[in-house]
C-alpha positions in Angstrom: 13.9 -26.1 11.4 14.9 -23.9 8.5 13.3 -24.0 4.9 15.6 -25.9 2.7 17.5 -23.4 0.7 16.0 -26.3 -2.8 12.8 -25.4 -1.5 13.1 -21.9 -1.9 15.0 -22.0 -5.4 11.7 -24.3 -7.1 9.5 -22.3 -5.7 11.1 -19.0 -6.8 12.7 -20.5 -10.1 8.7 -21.7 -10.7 7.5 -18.4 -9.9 9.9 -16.7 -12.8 8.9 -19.3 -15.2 5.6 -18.4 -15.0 5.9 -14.8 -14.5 8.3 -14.8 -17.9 5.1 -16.6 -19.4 2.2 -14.8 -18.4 3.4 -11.1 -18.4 5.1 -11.8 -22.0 1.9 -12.9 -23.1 0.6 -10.0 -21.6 2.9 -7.8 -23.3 1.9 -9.3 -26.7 -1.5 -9.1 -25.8 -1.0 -5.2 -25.6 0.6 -5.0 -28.8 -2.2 -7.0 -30.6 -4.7 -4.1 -32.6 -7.7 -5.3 -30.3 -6.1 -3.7 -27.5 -5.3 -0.6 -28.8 -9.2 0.8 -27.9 -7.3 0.4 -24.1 -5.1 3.9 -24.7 -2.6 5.0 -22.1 -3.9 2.2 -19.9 -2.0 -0.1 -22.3 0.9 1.6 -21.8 0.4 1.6 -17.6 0.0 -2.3 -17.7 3.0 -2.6 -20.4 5.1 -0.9 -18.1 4.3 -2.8 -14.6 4.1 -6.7 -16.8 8.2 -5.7 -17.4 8.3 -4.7 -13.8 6.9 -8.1 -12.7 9.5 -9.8 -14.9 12.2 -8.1 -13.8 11.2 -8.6 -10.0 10.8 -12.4 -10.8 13.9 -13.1 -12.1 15.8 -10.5 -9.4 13.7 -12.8 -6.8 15.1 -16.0 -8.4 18.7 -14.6 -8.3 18.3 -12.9 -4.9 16.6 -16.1 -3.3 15.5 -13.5 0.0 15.6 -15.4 3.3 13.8 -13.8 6.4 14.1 -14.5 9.7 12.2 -13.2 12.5 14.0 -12.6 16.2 13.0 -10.9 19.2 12.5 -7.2 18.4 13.8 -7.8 15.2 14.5 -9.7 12.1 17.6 -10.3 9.8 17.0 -10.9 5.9 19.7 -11.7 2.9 19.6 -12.3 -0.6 21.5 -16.1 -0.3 22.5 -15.5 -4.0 24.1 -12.4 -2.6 25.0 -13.7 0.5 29.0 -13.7 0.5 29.8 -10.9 -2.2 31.4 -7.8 -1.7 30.2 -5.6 0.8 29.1 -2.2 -0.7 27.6 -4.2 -3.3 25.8 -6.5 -1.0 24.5 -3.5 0.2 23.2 -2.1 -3.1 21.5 -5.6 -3.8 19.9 -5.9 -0.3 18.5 -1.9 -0.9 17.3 -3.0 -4.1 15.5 -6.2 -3.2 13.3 -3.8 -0.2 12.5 -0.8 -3.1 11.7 -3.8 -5.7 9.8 -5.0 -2.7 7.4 -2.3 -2.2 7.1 -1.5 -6.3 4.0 -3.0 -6.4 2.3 -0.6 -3.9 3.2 2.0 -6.4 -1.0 1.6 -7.1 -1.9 5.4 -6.7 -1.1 6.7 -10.0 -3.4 4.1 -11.8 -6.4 4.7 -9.9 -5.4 8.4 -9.8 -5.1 8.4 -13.7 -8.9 6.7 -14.1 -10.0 9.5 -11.7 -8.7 13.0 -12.8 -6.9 12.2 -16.2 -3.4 12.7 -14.4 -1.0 12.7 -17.2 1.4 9.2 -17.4 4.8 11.0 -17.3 3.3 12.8 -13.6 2.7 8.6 -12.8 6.4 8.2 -13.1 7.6 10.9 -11.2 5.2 9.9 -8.2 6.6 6.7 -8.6 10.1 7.3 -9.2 9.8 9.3 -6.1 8.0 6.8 -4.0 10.8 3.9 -4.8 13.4 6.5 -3.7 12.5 7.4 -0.5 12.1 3.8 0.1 15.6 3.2 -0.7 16.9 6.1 1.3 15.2 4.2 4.1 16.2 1.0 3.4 19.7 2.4 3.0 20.1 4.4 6.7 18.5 1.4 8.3 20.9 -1.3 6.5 23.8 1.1 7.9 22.7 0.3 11.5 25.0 -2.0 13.6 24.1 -5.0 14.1 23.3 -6.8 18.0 24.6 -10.4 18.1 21.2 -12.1 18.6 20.9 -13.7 14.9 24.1 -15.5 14.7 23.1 -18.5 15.9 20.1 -18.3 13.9 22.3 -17.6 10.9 24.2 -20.5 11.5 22.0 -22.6 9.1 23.4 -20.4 5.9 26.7 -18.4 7.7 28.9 -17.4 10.1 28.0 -13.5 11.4 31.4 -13.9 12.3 33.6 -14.5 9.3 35.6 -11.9 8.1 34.5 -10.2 5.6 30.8 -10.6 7.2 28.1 -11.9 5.1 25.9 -9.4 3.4 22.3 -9.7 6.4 20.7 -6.4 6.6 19.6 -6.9 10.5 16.7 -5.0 11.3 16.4 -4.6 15.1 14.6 -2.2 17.7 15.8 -3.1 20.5 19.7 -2.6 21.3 21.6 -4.7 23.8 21.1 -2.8 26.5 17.4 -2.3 25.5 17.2 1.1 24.4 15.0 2.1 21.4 16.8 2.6 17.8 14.7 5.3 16.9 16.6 5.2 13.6 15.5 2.0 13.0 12.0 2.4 14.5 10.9 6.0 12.3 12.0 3.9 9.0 9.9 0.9 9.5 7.2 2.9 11.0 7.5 5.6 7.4 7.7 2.7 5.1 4.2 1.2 6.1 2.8 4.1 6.4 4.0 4.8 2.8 2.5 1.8 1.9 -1.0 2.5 4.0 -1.1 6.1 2.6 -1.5 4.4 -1.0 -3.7 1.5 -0.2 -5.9 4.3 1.8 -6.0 6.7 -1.2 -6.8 3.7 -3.2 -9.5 2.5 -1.2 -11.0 6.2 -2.0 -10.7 6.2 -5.4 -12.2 2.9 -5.8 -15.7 4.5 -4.1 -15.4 7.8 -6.1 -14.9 5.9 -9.9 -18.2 2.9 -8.7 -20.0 6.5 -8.1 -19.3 7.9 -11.4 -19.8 4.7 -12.8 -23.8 5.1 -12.0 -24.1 9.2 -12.5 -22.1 9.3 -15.8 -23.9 8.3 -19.2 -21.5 6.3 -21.3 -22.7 4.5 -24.6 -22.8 0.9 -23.9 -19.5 -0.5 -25.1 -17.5 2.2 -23.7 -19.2 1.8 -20.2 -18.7 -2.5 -20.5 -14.5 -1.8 -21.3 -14.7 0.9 -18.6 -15.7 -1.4 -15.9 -13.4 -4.1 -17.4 -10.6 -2.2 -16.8 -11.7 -1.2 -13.5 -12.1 -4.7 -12.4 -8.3 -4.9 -13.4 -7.1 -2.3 -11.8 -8.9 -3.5 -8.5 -7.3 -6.8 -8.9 -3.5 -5.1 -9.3 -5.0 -3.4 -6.0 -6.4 -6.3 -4.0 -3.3 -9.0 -5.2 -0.6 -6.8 -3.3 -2.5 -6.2 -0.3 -3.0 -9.7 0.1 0.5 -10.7 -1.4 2.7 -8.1 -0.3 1.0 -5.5 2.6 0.2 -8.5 4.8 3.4 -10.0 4.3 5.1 -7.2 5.0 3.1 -6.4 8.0 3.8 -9.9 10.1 7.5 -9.4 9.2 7.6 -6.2 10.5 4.9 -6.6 13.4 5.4 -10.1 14.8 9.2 -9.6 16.7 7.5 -6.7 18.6 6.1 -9.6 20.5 9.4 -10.6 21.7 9.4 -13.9 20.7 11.3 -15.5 17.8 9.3 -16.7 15.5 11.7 -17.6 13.0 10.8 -19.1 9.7 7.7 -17.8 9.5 9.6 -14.5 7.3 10.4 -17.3 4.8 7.2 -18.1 4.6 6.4 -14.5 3.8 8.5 -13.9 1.7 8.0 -17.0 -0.5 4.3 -15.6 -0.2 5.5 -12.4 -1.8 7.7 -13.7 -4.7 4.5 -15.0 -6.2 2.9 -11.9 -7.0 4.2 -11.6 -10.4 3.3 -15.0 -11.3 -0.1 -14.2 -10.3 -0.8 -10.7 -11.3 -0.6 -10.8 -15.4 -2.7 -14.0 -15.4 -5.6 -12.5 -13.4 -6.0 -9.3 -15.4 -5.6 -11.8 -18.9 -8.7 -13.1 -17.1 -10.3 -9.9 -16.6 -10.6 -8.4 -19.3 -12.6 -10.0 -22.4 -10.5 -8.7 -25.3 -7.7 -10.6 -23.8 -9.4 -13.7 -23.8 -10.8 -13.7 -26.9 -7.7 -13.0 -28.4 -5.6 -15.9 -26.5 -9.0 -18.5 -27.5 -8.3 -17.0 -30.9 -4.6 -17.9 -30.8 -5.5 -21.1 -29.4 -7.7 -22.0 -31.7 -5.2 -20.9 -34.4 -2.8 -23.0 -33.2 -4.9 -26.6 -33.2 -6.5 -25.9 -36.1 -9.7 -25.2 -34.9 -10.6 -21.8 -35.6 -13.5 -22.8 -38.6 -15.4 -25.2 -35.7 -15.2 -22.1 -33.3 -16.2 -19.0 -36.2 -19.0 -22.1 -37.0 -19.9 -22.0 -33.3 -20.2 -18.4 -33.1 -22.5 -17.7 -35.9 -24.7 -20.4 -34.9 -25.0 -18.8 -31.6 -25.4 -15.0 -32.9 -28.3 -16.6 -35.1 -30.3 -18.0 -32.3 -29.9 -14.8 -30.5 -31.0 -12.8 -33.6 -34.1 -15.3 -34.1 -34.4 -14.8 -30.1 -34.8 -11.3 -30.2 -36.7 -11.3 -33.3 -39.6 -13.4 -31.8 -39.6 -10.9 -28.9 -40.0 -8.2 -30.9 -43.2 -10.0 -32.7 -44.6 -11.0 -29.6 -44.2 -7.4 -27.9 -45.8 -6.1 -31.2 -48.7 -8.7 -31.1 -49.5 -7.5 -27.6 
């Protein structure tokens, strides 16, 4: 039974919403003079909350639909569905290199690492995003088999003339001889995707050692580590969101059975990310929060009651430390 295409449309319209909210708060957040201690990392997390919202809203447009077949699967944008055919084919290349943006994670830890230099970040991943539309682009020029037209028949005809804009991704022809075409692109894209999440993975262990052999004053070390913990998050979310996604879509046909609907599932999985992703690193890093409690508090009227608060509290810690002091002396 297919996902109702209303089912797909709240949950990706919900997403946008959201992402719209949180990365535009996020954006202001970077703006605000309490951020500016961040550096270029402001400009980093500037530059991927606009790529969230743009995905988001692309994803609500798009609306992608997956289905899984035997040795293959078929996926379509349904708001693309029916236009013209070159730039059906444009849009469906775009949706797979919007799809793998968010592995574009290497230049960030690389940057904490060795210092690399933003504008070398944007060649990497201008280069990265290429060469996975130059895949996505020989595959979608593949012919397709007939085996998804009757599970297209819930939002097409394969048939009609002009065909609707699928991008079928098979490995198996009719006579059941390998597309190696096919087979190489797939195979390059994840390990595109692995080579990242790898290098990642070895960053992340090199910048916890330097962490405990580097001596940093205090507050530079605690905003150091904040960040960190942020960039692991943008590292951990698309694993989850995105690399495991994309790995049952790719890796579940090869069992020869149809599993269908589960893509949808997938994908739905994967249009969350940028709802998610500004939201968590908000969370993450304390400058942010303070300033949205500030704003809060600004807003209701209550920001005498919380500067009231605060000075109580730094008093007893004052008096706290004080009678430490005396007792320590006394001994």
């Amino acid at each position: 039974m297919a996902i109702p295409i209303i089912v797909h449309k709240v949950i990706l319209y919900s997403s946008a919403v959201v992402s719209v909210f949180g990365n535009g708060l996020l954006l202001l957040l970077l703006a605000h003079r309490n951020s500016h201690v961040l550096g270029k990392y402001r400009v980093l997390l500037a530059m991927f909350a606009l790529t969230d919202i743009a995905i988001s809203l692309f994803d609500a447009w798009f609306i992608p639909i997956f289905l899984l077949g035997e040795y293959g699967y078929v996926f379509f944008g349904y708001g693309s569905l029916f236009l013209e055919q070159t730039l059906g084919k444009i849009v469906n290349v775009t949706y797979c290199s919007s799809f793998f943006v968010p592995f574009i994670l290497l230049p960030r830890f690389l940057q904490q690492h060795f210092g690399i230099f933003i504008f070398i970040s944007f060649i990497y991943s201008t280069a990265y995003v290429a060469a996975i539309a130059y895949i996505a682009y020989t595959i979608c020029g593949q012919k397709a088999t007939d085996q998804f037209s009757y599970v297209m028949m819930d939002y097409a005809n394969m048939s009609a003339i002009p065909a609707p804009n699928a991008f079928p991704v098979e490995y198996i022809d009719e006579i059941g001889s390998l597309r190696t075409v096919i087979v190489i692109g797939v195979f390059t894209s994840g390990v595109l995707c692995g080579k990242s999440i790898i290098v990642c993975g070895v960053c992340i262990v090199k910048i916890l050692h330097s962490f405990k052999t580097r001596v940093l004053e205090i507050r530079t070390r605690h905003l150091q580590i904040q960040l960190f913990r942020a960039l692991i998050i943008q590292f951990i979310i698309p694993v989850i969101f995105y690399f495991v996604p994309f790995c049952i879509i790719v890796g579940a046909p090869l069992a020869g059975v149809s599993f269908g609907q589960l893509g949808n599932v997938c994908s739905i999985t994967s249009s969350v990310f940028p709802a998610i992703d500004p939201l968590l690193i908000i969370v993450s890093i304390s400058r942010f929060r303070h300033t949205v409690l500030d704003w809060f508090y600004r807003a209701t009227g209550r920001k005498a009651q919380r500067n009231e608060k605060k000075t109580k509290e730094m008093s007893r810690i004052h008096t706290s430390m004080v009678a430490q002091k005396r007792t320590a002396t006394l001994d």
